[in-house]
Each structure stands twice: as C-alpha cells, then as structure tokens.
N, C-alpha and C positions, 0 to 999 in steps of 0.2 A: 504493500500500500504506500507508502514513504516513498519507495524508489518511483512509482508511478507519478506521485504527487512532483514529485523533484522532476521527473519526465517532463511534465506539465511545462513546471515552471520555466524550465529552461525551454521549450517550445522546438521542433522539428525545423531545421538550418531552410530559410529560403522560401517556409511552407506557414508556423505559424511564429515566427520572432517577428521583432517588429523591425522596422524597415531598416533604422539607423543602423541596427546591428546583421543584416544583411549587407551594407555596403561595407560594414566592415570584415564581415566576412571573405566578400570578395575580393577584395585589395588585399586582405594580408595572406590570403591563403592563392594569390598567382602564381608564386613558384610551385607549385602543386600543381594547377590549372596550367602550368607553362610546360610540366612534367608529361603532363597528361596529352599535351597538345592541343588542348580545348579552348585555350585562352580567346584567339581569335572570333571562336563560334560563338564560345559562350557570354560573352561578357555583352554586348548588345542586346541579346537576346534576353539575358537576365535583365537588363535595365527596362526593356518594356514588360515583362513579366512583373516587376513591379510597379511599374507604375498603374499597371490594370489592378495589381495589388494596393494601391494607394486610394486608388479611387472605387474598392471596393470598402476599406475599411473607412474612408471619411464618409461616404453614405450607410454604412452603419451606424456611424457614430453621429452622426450626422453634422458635421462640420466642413464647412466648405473651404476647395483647395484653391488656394493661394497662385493667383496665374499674371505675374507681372505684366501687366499691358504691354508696352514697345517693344520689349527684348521679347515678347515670346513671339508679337506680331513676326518681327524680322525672321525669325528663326523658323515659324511655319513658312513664312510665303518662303524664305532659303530652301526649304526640305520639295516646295511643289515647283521652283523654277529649277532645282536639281531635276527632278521626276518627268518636267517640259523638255529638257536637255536630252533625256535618256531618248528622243523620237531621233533624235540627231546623229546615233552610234551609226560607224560605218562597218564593222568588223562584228562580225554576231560574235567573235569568242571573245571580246571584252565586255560582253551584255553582263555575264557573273561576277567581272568587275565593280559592273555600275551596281548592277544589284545589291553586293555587299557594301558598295561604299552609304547607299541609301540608307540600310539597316544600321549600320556603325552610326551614320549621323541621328538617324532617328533613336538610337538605342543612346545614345549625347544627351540630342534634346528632353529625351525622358529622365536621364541622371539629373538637368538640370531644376526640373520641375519637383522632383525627390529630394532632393538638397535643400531648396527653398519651404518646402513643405515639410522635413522632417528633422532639419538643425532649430531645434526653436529653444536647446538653452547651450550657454557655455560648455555645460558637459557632454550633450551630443558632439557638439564640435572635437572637443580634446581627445573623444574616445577614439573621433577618425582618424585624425592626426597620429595619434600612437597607432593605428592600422596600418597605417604610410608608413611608419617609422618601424615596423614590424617588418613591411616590405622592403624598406629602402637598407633593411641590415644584413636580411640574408640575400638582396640584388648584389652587394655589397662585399659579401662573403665570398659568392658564387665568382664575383668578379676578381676580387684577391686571387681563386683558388685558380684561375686561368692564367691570371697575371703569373703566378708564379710558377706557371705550368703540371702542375701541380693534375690539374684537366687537360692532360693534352692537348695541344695548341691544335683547331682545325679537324676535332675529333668530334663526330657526328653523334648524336644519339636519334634514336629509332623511336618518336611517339607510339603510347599506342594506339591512338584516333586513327595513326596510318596504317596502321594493318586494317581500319573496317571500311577505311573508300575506296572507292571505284578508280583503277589502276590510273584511268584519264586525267581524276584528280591529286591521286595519291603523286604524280609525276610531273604535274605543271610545277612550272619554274614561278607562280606566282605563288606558290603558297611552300615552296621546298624549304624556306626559312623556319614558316613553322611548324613543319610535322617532319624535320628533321636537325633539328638547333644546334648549332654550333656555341659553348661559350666565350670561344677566343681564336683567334686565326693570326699568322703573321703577318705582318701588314709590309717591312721592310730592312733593310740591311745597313746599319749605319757601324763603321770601324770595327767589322768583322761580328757583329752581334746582329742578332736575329731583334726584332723588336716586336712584341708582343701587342697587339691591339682584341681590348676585352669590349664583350657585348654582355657578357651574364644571360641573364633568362630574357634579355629583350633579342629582338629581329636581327638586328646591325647596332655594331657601337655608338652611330650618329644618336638611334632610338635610346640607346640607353645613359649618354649623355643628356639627351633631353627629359629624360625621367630624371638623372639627378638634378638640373635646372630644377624642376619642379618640386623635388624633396627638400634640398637642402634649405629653401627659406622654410620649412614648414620645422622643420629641426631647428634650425636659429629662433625661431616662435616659440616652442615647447622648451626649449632650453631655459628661455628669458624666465619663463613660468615655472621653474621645474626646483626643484628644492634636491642635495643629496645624494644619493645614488644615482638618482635618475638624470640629476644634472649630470655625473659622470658620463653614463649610458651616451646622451647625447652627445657628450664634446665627442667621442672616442666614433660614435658612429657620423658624426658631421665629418669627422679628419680621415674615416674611411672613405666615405662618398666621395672626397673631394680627390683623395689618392686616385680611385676608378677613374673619376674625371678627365685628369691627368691622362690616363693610359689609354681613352679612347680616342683621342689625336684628336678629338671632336672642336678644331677653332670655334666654329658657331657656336656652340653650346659656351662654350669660355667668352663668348663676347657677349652672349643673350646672359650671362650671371654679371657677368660686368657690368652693362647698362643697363641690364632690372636693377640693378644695387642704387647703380645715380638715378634713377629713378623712385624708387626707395626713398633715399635720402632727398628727393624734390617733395615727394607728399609729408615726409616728416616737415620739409621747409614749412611748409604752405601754414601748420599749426601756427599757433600764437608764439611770440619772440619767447626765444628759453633765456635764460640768466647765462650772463658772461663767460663763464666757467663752464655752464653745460655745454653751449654752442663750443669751448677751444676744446674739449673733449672730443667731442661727436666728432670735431673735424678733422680732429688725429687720426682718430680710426678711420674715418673715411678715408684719408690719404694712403694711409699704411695697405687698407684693403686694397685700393687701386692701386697701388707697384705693384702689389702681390699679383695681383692678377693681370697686368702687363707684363711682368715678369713672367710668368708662365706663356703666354702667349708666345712672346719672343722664344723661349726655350720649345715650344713645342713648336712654332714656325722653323727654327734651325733643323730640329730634328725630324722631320717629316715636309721633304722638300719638295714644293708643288709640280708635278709630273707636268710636261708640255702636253702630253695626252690630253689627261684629264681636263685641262683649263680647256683645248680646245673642242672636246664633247661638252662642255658644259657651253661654251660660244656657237657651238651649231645646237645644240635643244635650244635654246634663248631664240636666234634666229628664224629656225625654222618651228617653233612652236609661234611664233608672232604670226610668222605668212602663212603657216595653217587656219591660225585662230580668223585672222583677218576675212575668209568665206564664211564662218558661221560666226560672227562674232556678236550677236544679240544673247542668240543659246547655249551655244560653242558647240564641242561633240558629243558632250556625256561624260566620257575618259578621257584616258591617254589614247593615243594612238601609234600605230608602231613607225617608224622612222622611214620603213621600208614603203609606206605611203608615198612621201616625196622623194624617194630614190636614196635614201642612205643605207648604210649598211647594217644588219639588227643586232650584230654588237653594240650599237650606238644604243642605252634607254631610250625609253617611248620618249613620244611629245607630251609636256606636258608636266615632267617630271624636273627633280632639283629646286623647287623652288613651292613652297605654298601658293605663294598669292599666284603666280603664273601657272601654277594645275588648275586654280580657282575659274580664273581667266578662261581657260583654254577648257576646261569641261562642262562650266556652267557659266561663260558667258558674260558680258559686261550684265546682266540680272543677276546671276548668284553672285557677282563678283564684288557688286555696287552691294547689294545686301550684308554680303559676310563685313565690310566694310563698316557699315552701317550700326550692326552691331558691336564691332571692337569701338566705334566713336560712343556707343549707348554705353558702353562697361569703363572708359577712360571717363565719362561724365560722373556717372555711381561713385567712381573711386576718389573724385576730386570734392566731391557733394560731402562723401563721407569724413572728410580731413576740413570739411568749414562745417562741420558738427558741433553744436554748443559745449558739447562732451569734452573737458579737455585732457583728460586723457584713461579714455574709455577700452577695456576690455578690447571691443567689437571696433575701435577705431585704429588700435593697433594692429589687429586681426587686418583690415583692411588693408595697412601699407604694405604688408608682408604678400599679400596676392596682387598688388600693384608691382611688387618686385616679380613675382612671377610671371603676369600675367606681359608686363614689358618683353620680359628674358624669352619667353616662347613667341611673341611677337617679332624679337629680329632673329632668333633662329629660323623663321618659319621663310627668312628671304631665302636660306640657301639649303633646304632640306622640306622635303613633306611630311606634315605632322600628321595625318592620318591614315600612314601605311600599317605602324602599330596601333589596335582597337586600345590599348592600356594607354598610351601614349594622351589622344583623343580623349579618351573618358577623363583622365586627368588632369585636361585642359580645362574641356567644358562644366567639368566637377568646381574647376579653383573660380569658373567664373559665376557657377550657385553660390560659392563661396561669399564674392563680392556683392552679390544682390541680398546675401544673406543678413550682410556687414551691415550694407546700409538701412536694412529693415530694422534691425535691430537697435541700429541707433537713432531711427525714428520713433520706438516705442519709447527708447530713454529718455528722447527730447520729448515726448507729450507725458511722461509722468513725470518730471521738472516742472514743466508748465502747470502741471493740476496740482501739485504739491506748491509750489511759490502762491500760484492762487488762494489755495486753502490756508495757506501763512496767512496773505494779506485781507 
C-alpha cells in the first residue's frame, strides 16, 4: 500500500508528472536519448505531446493559458509561411527534410508556450536550470573523455533506433550523424601532433559549442545564487565547459560568448547608476573577461589555420545560394537544395546552408525571413523593457540579462552556422527565449503588487 501511494506521488515520467518536471526530464536525461539515438525524433514530438498535455490539464483545472499576443502572432504566421514554402520544393527527397524541419519548429513553438505557462515561480525556474547543469556536466565529461582520447578519436557507435529503420533511412547521409555519433574526430596536424576536435553527445562540434554558449550563462546564474558545495559544483563544471569550448575550434561560438557578454554588460548598463566602486569593479572584470576571451580567439585562430578550400565553399554557397534564392524569393524553396542544381559539384553542401539567416532566406523567403526577424526585434524589446523595471534589482530582472547574454551569443553564431540542424540545439534557443517572456511577466506582476501595496500605504 505505501509503495503504491509513493507510486502515486511520484506520478509515471511524461504521463502523469507535471509539466515543469517533464522538461526536466528531458534535458537532463539527453545523453540517454542521445544513446538511444532518439534525441532527434523525440524531442519535438514530446514538446507537442505536451503541450496537448497543457491544454488538457488547464481545462481541467480550469485556468486559462497564457498566449502572449505578438510573439506568438509572428511565430504562427512563421510556422504557415514555412508550410506556403514547402509548395516551392524542387527535389521530392528533401520533402523529409522540410517535413522535419516543420515538426522541430512547431515542437519550439510548443516549448515556448510551456515555458511561459508552466515557470510561474522562482523554483520552477532553478529546478530547470540544475537540469541544464545536469546536462551541461556529463556533455562535458563525455567531451573531456574524447579530448583525451580516452573514446577513441572518430570511433562510431551503433544506435539502436538504427537497427529498426528502413535501410533507405538507416543510410542517408542526413541523419548518419545521429544514428551513428561520433564523440570526437581529428580535425588537424599542427608540429607533428594530431589535434583532437570534440563534439560529445551533440551532431558536430560547431553544435556543441553552441550548447555551451547556451549553458555556461545559465551556470554563471546558478553560481551567483548558489551557496557551498554547490557553488563549488558550478565553478568546477563552468571551467569544464569552457575547456570543451576551447577544443571544438568553434571561432563563432567564442565570438557569440564574447558579444553576448558586452551585451550582458549593456543591459546591466541601462539599470540605474551603481556607486563609484561598484561601476570600477564591474569594469575590471569586464576587461579581464574580454582578453580572456581574445586571447583565446587568437590562440585558436593560430592553431586551426583557415583552409583556402573551405573559405572558398563557403564564397560559392553565399553566391550561388543569392542567385538561386533570387527566382523564388517571396517563398524561397522550402530547403536547401543540392549544388548540383546550378552545376557545382555535391561535395560542395547544399544551398542554403553555413549561415542561419541565409537558410532562413533561401527556404522561407523574404516572409519567413522578415518574420523570424521580426521576432528577435519583439524578444530585444522584452529584454530592454525588462532592465527599465521599477524592480531595482529583482530576482526575475537578473534572470533576464543573463538570456540577453544568451540570446545575443546565438544571435551572431547563427551568421556563420545553422542552428536548427541539432532539434536540442533549437529547443534551447527557443526555450531561453520563454525564458525572456517569462522574465518580463514576472516583473510585471512585481511592479503591480508595489503599486497596490504603496496605494494601500497611502
């Protein structure tokens, strides 16, 4: 009887826990999902299974959900001018392309409306956070154990998703990343040494560079808050991540931490003047952090020297992704498309690729393109709103600059890499930007219970 009750309480993972502890779920238990080779399938799929779950229990309960007017505006009409695009595919085998890129964004748009709906105190929020920081330690481990070869460099493992599909899919080259993962491979040979380039449980190291972007402020967050042990935990797992960083030769991700940081440090500006002493502190560190991180830059620029190859594939996709795009350029194609279109050779990637905003372009058109747009200008407004809060220095207003770092950092990663080839990648974008609508909700309830509390003073 006990154990049944204890059953109860604790509730069957995914089926009847409550939501919060669902997303936590899924975030720290990805190296499992990344084991399993499901990560891709599943993670989209789960976020609209919840959210059918969301909006089953607020009509139980009977409490209505929470659906920010403009940003959700943009982000429907974004999911039906993708879906207007998909008429545009010229190549039927990138149709399973579009398809999943659909399901990925709509499986986004549902985390976001989950987020907004189901962080509604401080301790939801922290308990995610330590999920992130669950994940970002063994991404982190997994990464070390490559780094040090420790996993053989370039040595494959066998999911077992790919024993049960269909050999056509088990064998395409667009999904061989994940239903056969590599955690590290050699990237280059500098004064007779091999040099090791780690990805961990993500796609490619670019992907897992950009998951550290995403972690390490949320660790700098938890830290500030953290008392003891746990502050140890964090310094020790913040100075892992940044090691990984380091060893995925990832420049973009190194520049997207660097200008989320000044940008960081621009929404702390915007508060009210600190006292004399604060501002020459703050500014120390600020300095200190930026050599730090030109310093590395330069060191990882010397040691990973830009191939002539490479630059010039990346100068024909630029090129000939414009003069494709420029025939359909209201809708664009849907996808990429392969190179072999306009006459290059298919070792070249598709069109369309290396770059976010230019996939954006080129698949959905100056409509998806002007929209996706539209919304980073709606989420840079949130963040700025949030920091001229009467709050001065609030919980949920801190919480805020810290996803303005983020939300910056994946912003200029997103020039020279596409953030939606990894589904973990994506959900952690559009998760930090529930975050920000979360922030600013939040500090709207504190400014109307100031307001009704001063009233009742006077």
């Amino acid at each position: 009887m006990t154990s049944e009750t204890s059953r109860s309480k604790r509730g069957i993972p995914f089926l009847s826990t409550k939501i919060t502890t669902d997303i936590i779920l899924f975030f720290a238990l990805i190296p499992i999902w990344t084991a399993l080779g499901i990560t891709q399938f599943f993670g989209p799929v789960l976020m609209a299974f919840l959210f059918i779950k969301l909006l089953i229990t607020s009509t139980k309960n009977n409490t209505p959900i929470k659906i920010p007017f403009l940003i959700s505006t943009l982000m429907g009409l974004f999911l039906l001018s993708s879906l207007i695009s998909g008429l545009f595919i010229q190549e039927s085998y990138w149709g399973l392309v579009f398809i999943r890129n659909f399901i990925v964004y709509l499986g986004a748009f549902a985390l976001v409306l989950i987020i907004i709906n189901s962080v509604k105190t401080k301790q939801n929020l922290i308990h995610i956070l330590w999920a992130l920081t669950i994940l970002s330690f063994f991404a982190g481990m997994i990464g070390l154990l490559g780094l040090l070869d420790t996993i053989p460099a370039g040595m494959k493992f066998v999911t077992p998703i790919s024993k049960l599909l269909p050999e056509s899919i088990r064998t395409s080259e667009y999904l061989r990343a994940t239903l056969y993962p590599s955690i590290s491979g050699y990237y280059q040979e500098i004064f007779g040494l091999k040099l090791i380039r780690i990805s961990s449980i993500f796609l490619f190291p670019n992907i897992f560079a950009a998951a550290i972007l995403i972690l390490f402020p949320y660790q700098f967050f938890l830290f500030v808050l953290s008392k003891g042990w746990k502050k140890l935990v964090l310094a020790l797992n913040s100075i892992l991540l940044l090691v990984c960083l380091i060893f995925t030769y990832s420049r973009s991700a190194i520049l997207g931490i660097f200008l989320g940081f000044l940008y960081f440090i621009h929404l702390q500006g915007i508060r009210k003047k600190r006292q004399k002493s604060q501002r020459l502190n703050f500014l120390t560190v600020t300095v200190v952090v930026l050599v730090i991180f030109l310093i590395l830059i330069i060191a990882i620029n010397t040691m990973t020297q830009i191939k002539p190859l490479s630059v010039k594939a990346r100068t024909t996709i630029l090129k000939n992704t414009i003069q494709s795009w420029k025939e359909s350029p209201v809708f664009g194609w849907g996808t990429q498309r392969n190179m072999e279109v306009i006459g290059e050779t298919s070792p070249i990637p598709p069109l369309g690729s290396h770059s976010t905003y230019l996939s954006f372009l080129y698949r959905y058109g100056l409509s998806g393109f002007i929209l996706y747009i539209a919304m980073i200008v709606v989420l840079f407004t949130e963040l700025k709103r949030s920091q001229l809060s009467s709050r001065p220095d609030s919980f949920w207003k801190n919480f805020s600059t810290i996803c303005g770092w983020i939300f910056f950092g994946n912003l200029v990663q997103a020039i020279f890499i596409v953030m939606d080839y990894d589904v973990v990648i994506l959900l952690l974008i559009w998760m930090n930007w529930g975050f920000i609508l979360v922030a600013r909700r939040m500090l709207e309830k504190e400014e109307k219970k100031d307001l009704l509390q001063g009233s009742e003073k006077n």
